[in-house]
Gaussian input, Z-matrix of N, CA and C with variables (Angstrom, degrees):
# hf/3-21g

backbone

0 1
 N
 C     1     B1
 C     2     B2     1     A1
 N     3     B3     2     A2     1     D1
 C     4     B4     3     A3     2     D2
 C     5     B5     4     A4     3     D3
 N     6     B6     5     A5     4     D4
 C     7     B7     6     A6     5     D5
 C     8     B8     7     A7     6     D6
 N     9     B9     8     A8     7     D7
 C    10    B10     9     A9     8     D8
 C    11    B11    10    A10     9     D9
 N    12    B12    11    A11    10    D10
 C    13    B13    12    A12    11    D11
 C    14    B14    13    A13    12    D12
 N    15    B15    14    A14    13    D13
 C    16    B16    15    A15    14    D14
 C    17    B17    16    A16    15    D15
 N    18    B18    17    A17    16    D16
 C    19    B19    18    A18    17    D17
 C    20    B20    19    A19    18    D18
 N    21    B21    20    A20    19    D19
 C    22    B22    21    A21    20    D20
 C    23    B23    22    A22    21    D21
 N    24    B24    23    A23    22    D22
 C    25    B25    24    A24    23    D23
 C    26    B26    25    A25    24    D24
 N    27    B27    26    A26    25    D25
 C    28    B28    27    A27    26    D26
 C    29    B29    28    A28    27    D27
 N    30    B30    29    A29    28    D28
 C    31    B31    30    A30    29    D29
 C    32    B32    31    A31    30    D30
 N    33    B33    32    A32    31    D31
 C    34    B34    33    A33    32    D32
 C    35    B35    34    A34    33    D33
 N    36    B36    35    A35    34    D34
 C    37    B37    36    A36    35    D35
 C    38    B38    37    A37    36    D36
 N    39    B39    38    A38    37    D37
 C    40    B40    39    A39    38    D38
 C    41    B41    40    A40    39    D39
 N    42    B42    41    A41    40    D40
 C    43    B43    42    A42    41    D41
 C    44    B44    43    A43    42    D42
 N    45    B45    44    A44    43    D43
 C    46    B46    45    A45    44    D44
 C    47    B47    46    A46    45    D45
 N    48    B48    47    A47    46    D46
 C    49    B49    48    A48    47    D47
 C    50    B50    49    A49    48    D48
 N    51    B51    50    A50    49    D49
 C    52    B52    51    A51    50    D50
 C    53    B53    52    A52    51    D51
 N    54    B54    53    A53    52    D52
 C    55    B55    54    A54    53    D53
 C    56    B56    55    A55    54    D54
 N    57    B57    56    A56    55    D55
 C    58    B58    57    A57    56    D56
 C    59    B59    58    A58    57    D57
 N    60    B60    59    A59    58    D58
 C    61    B61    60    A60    59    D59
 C    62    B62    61    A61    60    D60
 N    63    B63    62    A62    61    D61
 C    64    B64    63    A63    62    D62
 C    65    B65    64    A64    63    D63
 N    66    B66    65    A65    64    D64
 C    67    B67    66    A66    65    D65
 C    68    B68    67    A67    66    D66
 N    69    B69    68    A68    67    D67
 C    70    B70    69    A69    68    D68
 C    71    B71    70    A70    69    D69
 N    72    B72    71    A71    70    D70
 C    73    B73    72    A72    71    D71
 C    74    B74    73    A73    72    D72
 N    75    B75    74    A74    73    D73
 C    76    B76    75    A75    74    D74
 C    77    B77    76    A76    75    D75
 N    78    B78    77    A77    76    D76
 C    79    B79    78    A78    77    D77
 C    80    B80    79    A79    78    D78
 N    81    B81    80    A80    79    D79
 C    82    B82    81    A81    80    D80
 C    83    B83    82    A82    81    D81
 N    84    B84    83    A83    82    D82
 C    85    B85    84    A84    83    D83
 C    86    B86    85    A85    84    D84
 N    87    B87    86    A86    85    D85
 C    88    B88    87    A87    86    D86
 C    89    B89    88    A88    87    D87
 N    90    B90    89    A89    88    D88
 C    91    B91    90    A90    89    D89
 C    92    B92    91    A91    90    D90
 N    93    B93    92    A92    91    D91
 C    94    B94    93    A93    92    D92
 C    95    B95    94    A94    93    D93
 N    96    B96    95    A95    94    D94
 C    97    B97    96    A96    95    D95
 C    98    B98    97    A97    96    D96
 N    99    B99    98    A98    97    D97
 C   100   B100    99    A99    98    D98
 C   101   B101   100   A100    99    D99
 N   102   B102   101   A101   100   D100
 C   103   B103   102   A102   101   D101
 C   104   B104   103   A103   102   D102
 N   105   B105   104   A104   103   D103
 C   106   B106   105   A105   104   D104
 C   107   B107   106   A106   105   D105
 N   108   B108   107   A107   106   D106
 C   109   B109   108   A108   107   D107
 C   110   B110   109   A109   108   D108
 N   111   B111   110   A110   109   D109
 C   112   B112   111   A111   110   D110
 C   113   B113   112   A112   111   D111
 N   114   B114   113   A113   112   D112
 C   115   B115   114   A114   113   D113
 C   116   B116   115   A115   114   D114
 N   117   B117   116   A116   115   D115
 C   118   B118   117   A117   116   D116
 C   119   B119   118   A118   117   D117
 N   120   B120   119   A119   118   D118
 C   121   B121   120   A120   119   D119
 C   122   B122   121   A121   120   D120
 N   123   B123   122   A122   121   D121
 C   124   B124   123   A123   122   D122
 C   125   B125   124   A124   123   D123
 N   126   B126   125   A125   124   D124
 C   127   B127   126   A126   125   D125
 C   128   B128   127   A127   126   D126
 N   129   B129   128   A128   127   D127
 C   130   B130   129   A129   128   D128
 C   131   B131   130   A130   129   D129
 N   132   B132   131   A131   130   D130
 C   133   B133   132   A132   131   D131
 C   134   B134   133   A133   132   D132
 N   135   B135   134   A134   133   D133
 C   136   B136   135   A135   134   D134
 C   137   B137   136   A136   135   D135
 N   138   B138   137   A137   136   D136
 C   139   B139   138   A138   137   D137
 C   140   B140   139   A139   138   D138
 N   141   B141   140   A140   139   D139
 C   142   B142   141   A141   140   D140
 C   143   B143   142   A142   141   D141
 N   144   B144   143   A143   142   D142
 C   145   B145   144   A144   143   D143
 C   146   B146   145   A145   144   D144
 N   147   B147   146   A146   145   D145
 C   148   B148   147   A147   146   D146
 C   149   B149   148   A148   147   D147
 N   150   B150   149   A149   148   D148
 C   151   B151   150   A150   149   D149
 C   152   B152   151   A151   150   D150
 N   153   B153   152   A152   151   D151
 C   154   B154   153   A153   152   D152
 C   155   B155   154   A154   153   D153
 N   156   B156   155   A155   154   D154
 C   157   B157   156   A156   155   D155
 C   158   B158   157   A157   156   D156
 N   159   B159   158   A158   157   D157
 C   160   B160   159   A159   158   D158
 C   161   B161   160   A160   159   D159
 N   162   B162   161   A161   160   D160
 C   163   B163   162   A162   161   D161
 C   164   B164   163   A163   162   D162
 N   165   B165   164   A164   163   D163
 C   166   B166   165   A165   164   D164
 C   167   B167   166   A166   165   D165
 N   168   B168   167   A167   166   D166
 C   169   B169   168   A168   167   D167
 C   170   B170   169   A169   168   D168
 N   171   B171   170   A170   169   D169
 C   172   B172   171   A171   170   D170
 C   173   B173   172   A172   171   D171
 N   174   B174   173   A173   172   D172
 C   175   B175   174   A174   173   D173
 C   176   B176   175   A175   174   D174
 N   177   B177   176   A176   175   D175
 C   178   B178   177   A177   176   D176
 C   179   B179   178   A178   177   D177
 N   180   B180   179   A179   178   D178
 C   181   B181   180   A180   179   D179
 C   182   B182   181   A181   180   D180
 N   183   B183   182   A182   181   D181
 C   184   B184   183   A183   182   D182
 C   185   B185   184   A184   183   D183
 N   186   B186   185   A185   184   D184
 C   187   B187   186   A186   185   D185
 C   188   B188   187   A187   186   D186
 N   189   B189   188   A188   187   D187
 C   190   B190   189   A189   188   D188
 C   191   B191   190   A190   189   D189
 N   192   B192   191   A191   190   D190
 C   193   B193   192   A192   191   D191
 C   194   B194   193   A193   192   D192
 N   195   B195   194   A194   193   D193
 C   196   B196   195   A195   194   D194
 C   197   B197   196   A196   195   D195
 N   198   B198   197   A197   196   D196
 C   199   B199   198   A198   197   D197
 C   200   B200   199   A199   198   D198
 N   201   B201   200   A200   199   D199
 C   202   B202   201   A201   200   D200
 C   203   B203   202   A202   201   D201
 N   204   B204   203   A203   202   D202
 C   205   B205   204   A204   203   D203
 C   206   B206   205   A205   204   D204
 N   207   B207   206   A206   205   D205
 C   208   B208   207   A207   206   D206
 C   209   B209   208   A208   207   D207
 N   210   B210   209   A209   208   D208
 C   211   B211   210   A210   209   D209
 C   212   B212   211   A211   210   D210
 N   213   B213   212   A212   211   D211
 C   214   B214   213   A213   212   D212
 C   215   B215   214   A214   213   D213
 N   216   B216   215   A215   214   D214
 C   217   B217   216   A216   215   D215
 C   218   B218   217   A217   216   D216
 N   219   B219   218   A218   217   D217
 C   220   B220   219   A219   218   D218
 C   221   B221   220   A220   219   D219
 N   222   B222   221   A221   220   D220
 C   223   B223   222   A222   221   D221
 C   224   B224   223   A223   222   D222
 N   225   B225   224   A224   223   D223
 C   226   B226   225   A225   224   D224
 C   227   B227   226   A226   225   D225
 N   228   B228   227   A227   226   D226
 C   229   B229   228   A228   227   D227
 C   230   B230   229   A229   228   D228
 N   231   B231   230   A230   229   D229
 C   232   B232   231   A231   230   D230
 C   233   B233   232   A232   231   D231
 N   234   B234   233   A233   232   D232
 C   235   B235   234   A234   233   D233
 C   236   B236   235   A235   234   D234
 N   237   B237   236   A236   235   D235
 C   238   B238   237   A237   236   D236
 C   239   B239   238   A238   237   D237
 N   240   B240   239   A239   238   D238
 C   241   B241   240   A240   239   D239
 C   242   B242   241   A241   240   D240
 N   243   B243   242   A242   241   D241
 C   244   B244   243   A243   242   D242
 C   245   B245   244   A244   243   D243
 N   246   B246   245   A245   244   D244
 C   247   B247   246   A246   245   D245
 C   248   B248   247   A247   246   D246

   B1=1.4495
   B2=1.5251
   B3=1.5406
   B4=1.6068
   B5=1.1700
   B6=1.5660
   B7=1.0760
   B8=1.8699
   B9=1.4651
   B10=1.0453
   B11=1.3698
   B12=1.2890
   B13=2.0233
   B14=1.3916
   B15=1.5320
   B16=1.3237
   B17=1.8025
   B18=1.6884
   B19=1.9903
   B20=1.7043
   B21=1.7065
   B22=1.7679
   B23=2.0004
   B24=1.3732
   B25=1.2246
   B26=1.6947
   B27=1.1633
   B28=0.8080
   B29=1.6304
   B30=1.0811
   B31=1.9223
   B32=1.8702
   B33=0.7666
   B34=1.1627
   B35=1.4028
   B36=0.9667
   B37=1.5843
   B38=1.4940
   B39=1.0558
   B40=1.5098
   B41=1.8123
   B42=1.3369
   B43=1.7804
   B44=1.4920
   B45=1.2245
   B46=1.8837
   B47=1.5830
   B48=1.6784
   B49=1.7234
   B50=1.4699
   B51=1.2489
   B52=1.6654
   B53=1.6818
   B54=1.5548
   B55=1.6840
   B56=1.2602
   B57=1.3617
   B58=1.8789
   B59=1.9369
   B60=1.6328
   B61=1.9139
   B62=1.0739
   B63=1.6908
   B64=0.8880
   B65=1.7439
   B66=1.6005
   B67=1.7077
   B68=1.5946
   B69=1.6520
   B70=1.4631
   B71=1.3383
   B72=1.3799
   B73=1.2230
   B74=1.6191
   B75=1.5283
   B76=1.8654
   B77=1.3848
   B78=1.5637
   B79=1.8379
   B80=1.5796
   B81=1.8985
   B82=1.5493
   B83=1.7971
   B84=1.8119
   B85=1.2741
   B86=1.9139
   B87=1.5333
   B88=1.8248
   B89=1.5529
   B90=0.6150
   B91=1.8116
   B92=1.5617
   B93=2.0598
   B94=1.4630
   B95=1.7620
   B96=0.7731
   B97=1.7762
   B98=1.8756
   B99=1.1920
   B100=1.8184
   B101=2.0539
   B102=1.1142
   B103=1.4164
   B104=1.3115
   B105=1.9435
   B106=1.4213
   B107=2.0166
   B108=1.2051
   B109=1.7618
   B110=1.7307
   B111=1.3914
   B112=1.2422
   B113=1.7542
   B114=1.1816
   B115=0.9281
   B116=1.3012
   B117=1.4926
   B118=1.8028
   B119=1.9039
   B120=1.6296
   B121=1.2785
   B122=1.2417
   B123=1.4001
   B124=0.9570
   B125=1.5380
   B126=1.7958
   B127=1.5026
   B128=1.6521
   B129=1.4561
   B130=1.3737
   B131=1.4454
   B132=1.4384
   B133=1.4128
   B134=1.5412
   B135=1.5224
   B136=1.7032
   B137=1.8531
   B138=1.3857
   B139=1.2348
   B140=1.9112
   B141=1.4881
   B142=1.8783
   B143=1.2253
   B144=1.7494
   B145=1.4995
   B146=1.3797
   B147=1.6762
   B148=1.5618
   B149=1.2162
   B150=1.0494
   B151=1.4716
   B152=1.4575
   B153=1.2026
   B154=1.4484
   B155=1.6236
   B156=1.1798
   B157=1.8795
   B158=1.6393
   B159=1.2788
   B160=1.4644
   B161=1.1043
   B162=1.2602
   B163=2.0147
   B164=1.3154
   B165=1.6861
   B166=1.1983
   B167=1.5424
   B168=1.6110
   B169=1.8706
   B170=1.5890
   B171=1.1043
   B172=1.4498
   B173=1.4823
   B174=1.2652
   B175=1.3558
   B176=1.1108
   B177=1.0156
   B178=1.9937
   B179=1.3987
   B180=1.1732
   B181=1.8436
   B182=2.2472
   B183=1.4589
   B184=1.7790
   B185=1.9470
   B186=1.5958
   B187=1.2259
   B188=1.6365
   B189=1.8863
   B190=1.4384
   B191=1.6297
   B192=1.1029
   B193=1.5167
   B194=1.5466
   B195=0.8473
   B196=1.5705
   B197=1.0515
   B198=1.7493
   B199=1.8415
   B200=1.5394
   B201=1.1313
   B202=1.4578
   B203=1.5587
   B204=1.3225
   B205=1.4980
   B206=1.8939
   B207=1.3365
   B208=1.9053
   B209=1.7922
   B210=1.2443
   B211=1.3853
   B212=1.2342
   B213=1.1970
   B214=1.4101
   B215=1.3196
   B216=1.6227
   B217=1.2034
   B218=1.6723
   B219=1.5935
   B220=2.2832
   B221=1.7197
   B222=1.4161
   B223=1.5066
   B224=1.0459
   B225=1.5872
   B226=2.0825
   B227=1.1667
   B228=1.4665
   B229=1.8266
   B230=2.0180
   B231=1.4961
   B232=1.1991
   B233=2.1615
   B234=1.1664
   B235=1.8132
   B236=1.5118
   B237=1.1370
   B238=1.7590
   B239=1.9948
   B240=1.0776
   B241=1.5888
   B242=1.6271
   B243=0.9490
   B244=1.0529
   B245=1.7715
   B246=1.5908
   B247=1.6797
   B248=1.4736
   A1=108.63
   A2=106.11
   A3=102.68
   A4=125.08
   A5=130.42
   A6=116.57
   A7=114.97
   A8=144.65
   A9=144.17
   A10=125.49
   A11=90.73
   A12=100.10
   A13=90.77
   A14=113.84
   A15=127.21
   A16=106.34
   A17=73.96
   A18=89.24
   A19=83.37
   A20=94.18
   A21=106.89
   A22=87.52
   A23=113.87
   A24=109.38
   A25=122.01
   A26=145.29
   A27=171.92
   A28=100.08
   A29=108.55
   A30=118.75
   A31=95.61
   A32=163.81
   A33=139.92
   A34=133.46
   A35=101.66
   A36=112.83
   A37=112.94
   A38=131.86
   A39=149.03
   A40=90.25
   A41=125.90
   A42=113.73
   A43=86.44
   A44=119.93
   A45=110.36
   A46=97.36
   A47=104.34
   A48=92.71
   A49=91.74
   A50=116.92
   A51=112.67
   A52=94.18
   A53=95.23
   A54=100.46
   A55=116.49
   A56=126.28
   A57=136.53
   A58=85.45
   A59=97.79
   A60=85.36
   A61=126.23
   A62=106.95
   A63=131.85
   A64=107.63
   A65=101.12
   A66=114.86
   A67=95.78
   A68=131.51
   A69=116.79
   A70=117.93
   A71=134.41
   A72=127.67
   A73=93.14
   A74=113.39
   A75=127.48
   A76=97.48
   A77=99.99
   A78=95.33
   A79=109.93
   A80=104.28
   A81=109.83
   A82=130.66
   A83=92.86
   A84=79.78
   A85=114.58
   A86=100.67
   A87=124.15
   A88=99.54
   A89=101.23
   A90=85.01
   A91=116.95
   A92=106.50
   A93=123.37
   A94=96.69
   A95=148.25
   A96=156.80
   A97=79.21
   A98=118.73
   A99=94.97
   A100=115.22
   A101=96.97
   A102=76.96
   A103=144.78
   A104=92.91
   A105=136.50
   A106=103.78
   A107=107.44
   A108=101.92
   A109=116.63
   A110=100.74
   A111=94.24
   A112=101.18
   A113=134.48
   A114=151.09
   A115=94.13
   A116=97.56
   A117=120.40
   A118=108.95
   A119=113.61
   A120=121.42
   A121=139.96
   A122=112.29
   A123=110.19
   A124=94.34
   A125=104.93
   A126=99.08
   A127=105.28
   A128=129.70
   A129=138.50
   A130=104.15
   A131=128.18
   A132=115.04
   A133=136.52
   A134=91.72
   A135=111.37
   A136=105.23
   A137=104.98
   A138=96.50
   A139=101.48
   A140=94.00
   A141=119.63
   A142=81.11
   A143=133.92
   A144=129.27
   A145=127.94
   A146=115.43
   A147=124.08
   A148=99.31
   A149=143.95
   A150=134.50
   A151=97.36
   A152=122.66
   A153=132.16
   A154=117.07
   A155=114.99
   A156=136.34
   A157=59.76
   A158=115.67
   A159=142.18
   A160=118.02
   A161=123.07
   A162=119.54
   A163=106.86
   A164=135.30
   A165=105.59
   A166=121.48
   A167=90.98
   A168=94.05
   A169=100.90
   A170=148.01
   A171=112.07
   A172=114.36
   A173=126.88
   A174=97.89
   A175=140.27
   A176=115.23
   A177=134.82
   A178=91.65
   A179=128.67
   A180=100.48
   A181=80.78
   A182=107.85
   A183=97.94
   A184=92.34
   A185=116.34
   A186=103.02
   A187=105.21
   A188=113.53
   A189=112.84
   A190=104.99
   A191=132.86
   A192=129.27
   A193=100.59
   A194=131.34
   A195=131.50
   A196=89.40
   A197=101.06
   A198=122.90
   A199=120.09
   A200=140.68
   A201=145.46
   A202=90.53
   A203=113.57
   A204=124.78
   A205=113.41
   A206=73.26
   A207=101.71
   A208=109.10
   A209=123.82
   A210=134.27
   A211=112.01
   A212=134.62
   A213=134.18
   A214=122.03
   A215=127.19
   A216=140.86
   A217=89.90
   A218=87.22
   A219=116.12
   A220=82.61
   A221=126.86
   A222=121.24
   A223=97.82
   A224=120.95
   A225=100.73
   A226=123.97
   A227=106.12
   A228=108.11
   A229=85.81
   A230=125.74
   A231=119.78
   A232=98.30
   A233=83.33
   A234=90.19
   A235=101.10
   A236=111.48
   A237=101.57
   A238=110.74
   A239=100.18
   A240=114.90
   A241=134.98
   A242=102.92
   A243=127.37
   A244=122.25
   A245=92.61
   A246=77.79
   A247=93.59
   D1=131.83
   D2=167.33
   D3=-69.37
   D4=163.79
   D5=157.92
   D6=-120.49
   D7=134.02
   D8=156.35
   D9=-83.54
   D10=142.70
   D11=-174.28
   D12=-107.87
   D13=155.01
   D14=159.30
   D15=-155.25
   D16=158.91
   D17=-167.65
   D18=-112.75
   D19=126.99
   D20=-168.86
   D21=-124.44
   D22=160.74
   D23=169.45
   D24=-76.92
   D25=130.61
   D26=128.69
   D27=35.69
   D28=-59.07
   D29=174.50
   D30=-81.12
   D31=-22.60
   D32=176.22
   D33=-33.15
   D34=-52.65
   D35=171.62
   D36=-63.92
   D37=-35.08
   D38=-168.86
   D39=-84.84
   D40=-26.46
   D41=-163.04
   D42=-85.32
   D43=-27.43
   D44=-156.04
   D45=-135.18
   D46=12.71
   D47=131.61
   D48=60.32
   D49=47.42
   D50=163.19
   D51=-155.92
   D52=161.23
   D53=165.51
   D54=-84.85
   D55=-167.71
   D56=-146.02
   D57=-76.38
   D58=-35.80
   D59=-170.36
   D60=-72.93
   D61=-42.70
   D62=-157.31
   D63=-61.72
   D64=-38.43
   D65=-165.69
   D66=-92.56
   D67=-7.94
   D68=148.23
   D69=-91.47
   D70=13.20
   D71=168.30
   D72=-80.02
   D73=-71.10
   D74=173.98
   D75=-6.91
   D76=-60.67
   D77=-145.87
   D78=-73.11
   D79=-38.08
   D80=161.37
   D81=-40.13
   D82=-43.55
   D83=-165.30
   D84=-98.26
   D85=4.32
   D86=164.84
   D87=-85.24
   D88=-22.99
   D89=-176.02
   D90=-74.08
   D91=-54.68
   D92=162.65
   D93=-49.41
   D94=-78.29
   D95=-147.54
   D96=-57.25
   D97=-80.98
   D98=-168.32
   D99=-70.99
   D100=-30.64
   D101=155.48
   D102=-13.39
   D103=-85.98
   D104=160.38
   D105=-46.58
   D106=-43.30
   D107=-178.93
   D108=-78.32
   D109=-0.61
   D110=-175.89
   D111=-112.73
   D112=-29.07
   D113=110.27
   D114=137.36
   D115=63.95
   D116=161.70
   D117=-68.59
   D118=-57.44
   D119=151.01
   D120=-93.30
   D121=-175.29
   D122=-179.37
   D123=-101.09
   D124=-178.82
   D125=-165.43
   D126=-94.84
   D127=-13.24
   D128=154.48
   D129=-48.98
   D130=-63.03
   D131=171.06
   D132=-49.96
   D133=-32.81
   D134=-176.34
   D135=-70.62
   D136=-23.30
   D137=-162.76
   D138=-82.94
   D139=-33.99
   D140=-178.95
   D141=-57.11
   D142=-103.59
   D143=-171.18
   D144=-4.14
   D145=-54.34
   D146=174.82
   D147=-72.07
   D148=-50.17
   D149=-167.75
   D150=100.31
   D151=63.10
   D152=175.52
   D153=-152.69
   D154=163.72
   D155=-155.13
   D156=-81.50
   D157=163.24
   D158=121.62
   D159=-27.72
   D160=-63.00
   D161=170.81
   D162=-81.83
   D163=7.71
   D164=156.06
   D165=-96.00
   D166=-6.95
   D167=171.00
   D168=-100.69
   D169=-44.96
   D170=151.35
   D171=-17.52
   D172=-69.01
   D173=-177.39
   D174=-70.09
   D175=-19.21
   D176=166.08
   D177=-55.60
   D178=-35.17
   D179=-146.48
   D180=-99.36
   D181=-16.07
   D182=-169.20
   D183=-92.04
   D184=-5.70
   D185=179.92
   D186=-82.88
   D187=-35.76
   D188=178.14
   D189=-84.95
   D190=5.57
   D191=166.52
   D192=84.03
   D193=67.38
   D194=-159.45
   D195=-162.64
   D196=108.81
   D197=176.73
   D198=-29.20
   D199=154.62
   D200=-166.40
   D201=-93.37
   D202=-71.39
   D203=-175.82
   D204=-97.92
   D205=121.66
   D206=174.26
   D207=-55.60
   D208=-39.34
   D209=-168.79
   D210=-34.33
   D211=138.94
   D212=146.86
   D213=-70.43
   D214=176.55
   D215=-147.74
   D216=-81.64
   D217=-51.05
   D218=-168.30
   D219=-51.71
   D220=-64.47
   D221=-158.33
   D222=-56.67
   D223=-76.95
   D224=-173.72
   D225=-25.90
   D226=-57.94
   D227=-146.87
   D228=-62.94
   D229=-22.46
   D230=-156.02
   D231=-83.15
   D232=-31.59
   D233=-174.37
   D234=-82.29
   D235=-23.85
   D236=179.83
   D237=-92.77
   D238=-16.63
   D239=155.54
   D240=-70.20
   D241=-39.11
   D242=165.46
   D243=108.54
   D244=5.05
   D245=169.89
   D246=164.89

């Protein structure tokens, strides 16, 4: 596993009211959630990235309101058609 360093300002931690871990877990597991919403990944990866079960990022993404399924309208109607 890698690890990344970053230089954050000094009040950061103090704006969102978490400690040094707590606000790199946040940023780990917001980053996978728009990732995953933009649909750079998939949501099995998004969940690996955050460091979460699959059903615990299902719930991350229904606690930030951020659709379960990426699919478009065109993809269903095409998979329930058959092709």
């Amino acid at each position: 596993m890698q690890t990344i360093m970053m230089e954050l300002p000094d009040d950061a931690f103090s704006a969102l009211r978490k400690d040094p871990i707590e606000f790199a877990r946040e940023m780990r597991v917001a980053a996978a959630v728009q990732w995953y919403a933009e649909g750079i990944v998939s949501q099995g990866k998004a969940a690996e990235l955050a460091g979460l079960s699959r059903a615990e990022f299902l719930a991350e993404l229904h606690r930030r309101k951020v659709p379960a399924s990426q699919a478009t309208i065109e993809e269903l109607r095409e998979e329930i058609h058959g092709g």
